[in-house]
C-alpha positions in Angstrom: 0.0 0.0 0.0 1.6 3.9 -0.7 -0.4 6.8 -0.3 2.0 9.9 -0.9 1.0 12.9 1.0 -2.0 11.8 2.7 -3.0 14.4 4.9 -2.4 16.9 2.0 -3.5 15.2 -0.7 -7.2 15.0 -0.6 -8.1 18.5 0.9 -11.5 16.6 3.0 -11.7 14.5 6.0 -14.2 11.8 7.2 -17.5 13.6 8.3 -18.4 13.2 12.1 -21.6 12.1 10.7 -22.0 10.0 8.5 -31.2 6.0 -21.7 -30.3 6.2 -24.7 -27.6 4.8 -26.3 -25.2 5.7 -29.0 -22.0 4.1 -30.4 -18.3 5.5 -29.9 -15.1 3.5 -30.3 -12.5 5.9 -28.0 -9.4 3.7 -26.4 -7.1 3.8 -23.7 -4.4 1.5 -22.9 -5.9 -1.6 -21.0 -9.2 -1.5 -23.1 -9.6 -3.6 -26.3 -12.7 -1.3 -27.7 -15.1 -2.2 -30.2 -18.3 -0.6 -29.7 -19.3 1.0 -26.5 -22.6 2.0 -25.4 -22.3 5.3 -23.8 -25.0 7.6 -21.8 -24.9 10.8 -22.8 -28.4 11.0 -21.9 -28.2 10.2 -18.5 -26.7 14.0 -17.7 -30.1 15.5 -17.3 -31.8 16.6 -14.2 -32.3 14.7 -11.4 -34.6 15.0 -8.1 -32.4 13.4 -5.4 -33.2 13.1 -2.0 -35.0 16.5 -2.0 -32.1 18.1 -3.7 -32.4 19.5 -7.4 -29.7 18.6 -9.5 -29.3 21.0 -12.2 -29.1 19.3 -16.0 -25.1 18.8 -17.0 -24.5 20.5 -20.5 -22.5 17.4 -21.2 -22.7 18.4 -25.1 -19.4 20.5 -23.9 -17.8 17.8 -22.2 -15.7 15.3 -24.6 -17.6 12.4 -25.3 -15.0 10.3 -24.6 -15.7 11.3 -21.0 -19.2 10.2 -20.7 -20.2 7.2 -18.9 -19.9 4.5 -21.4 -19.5 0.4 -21.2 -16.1 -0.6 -22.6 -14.3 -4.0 -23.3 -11.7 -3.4 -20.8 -8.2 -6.3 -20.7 -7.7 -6.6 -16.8 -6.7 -8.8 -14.4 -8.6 -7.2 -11.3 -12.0 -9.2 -10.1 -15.3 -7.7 -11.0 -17.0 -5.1 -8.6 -13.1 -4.0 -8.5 -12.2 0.2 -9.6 -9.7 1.1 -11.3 -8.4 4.5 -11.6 -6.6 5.8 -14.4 -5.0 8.9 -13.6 -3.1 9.8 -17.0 -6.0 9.1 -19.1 -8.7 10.9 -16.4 -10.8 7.5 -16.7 -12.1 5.4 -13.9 -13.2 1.8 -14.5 -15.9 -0.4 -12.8 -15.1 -3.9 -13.6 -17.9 -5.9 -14.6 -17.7 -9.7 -15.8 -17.4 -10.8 -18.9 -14.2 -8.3 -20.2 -16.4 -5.0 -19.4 -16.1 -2.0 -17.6 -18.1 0.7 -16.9 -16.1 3.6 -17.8 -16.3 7.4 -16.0 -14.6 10.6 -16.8 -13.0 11.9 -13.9 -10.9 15.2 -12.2 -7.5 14.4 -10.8 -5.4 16.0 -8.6 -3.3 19.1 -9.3 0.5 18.3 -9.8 2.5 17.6 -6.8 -0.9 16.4 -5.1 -0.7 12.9 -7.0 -1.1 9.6 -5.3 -1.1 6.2 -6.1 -1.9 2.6 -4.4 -4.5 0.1 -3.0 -7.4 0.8 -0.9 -11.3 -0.3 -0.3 -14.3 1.5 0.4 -15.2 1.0 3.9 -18.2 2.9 4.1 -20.4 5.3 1.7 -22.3 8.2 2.1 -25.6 10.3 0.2 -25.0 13.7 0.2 -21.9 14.0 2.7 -20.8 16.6 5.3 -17.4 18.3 3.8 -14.6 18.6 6.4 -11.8 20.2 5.3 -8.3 19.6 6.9 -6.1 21.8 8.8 -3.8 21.8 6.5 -6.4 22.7 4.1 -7.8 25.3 6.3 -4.5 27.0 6.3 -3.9 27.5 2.9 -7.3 29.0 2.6 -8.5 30.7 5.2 -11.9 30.7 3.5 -12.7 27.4 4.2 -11.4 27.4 7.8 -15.1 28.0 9.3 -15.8 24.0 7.9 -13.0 22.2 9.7 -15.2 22.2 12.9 -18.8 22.5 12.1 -18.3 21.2 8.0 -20.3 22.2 5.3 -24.0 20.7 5.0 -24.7 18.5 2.5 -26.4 20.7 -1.1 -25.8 21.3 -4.7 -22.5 24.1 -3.6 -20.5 21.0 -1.5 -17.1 19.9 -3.0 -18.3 16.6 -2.1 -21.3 16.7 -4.5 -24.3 14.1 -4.2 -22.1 11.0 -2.9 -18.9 10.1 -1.7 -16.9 6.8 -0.8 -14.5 6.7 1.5 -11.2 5.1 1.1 -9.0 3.5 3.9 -5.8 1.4 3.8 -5.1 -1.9 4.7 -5.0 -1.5 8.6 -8.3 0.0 8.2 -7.2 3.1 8.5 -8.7 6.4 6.6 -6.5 7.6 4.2 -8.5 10.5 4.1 -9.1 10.2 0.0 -12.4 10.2 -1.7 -14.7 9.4 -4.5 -16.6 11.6 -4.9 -19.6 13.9 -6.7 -18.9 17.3 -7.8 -20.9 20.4 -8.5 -17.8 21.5 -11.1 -18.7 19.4 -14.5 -16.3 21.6 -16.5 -13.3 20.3 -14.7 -13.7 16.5 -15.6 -10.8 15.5 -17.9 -8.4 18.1 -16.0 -6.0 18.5 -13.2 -8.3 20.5 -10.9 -8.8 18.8 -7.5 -6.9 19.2 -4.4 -5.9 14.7 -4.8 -9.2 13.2 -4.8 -10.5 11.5 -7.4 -14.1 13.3 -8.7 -17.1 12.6 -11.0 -20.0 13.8 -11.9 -23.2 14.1 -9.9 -24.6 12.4 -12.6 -22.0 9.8 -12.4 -21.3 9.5 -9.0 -24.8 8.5 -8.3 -24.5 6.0 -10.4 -21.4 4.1 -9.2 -22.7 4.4 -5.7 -25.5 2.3 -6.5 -22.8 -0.2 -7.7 -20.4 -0.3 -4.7 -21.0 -3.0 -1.6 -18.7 -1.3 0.8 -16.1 -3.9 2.3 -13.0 -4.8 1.9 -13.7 -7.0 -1.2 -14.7 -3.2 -2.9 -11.1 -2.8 -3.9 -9.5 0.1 -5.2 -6.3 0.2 -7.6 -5.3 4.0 -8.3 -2.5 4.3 -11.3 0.1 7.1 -12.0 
């Protein structure tokens, strides 16, 4: 297991409390693509919870980015994720040679981590807790160490989040996460977490059994 600069990295920590398809044919190493179904029309708006989310104008993300099924060449056991940081992509292995494939934000340079983990627990709508460390580089933010943010459509955290922790079953204080900013999928734009779409994040969530058998393999 290697985390590199965990306390830095992520920028959160724990909260106190807990359609149609079309064809496309975009690869990455690891896949062997043929045709994928992807869901650009599953970006539209969604009533969750009581919250409202707004419609993503996903017609200006790259498509390549939209959730999409792909044949994907891996090793790992289905129910496994698989982040690709490089290519901004994060798989959901399914049986049969398939992923489910997710655009994603990555962290900014020098905030890059790698390694194993699982998802020990998961949580609607989260509580945002930013570090200390966090705190003190912007002083803005500083008000949520103690108290945290409230779960709505303006928390860094988005509409879900699942929570990573290493071997000892410890929190490495990483997340996956939802995210109100759509434009900055595909980019280096995060503070070390790994984010999705609201859209998206919703919809891995209802795929993940938290445990230690929901393994995650990040890659640099």
């Amino acid at each position: 297991m290697r985390f590199r600069n965990a306390l830095l990295l992520c920028g959160l920590a724990a909260a106190v409390t807990l359609a149609g398809c079309s064809s496309s044919s975009t690869s990455t190493p690891g896949e062997r693509v043929a045709t994928n179904a992807i869901f650009t029309s599953e970006y539209g708006a969604v009533e969750d919870n009581g919250y409202a989310l707004p419609a993503i104008p996903i017609s200006r993300v790259n498509e390549k980015y939209h959730r999409q099924i792909v044949d994907y060449a891996t090793s790992e056991k289905p129910g496994t994720i698989v982040v690709n940081t490089p290519n901004r992509f994060l798989y959901y292995v399914l049986p049969g040679g398939k992923a489910v494939r997710y655009g994603i934000g990555v962290g900014k340079q020098g905030f890059a981590w790698q390694g194993e983990a699982y998802i020990a627990w998961k949580q609607e709508w989260p509580t945002w807790h930013p570090p200390q460390e966090m705190a003190a580089r912007k002083p803005d933010v500083a008000r949520y160490v103690k108290e945290g943010m409230g779960p709505g459509l303006k928390n860094p955290l988005g509409a879900r989040a699942l929570y990573l922790f290493n071997e000892k079953g410890q929190d490495t204080l990483f997340r996956l996460h939802g995210t109100p900013e759509w434009a900055s999928i595909g980019t280096a734009a995060s503070s070390g977490c790994i984010r999705l779409m609201n859209q998206d994040i919703i919809d891995l969530y209802k795929r993940v059994r938290p445990g230690r058998s929901a393994r995650v393999v990040v890659q640099q």
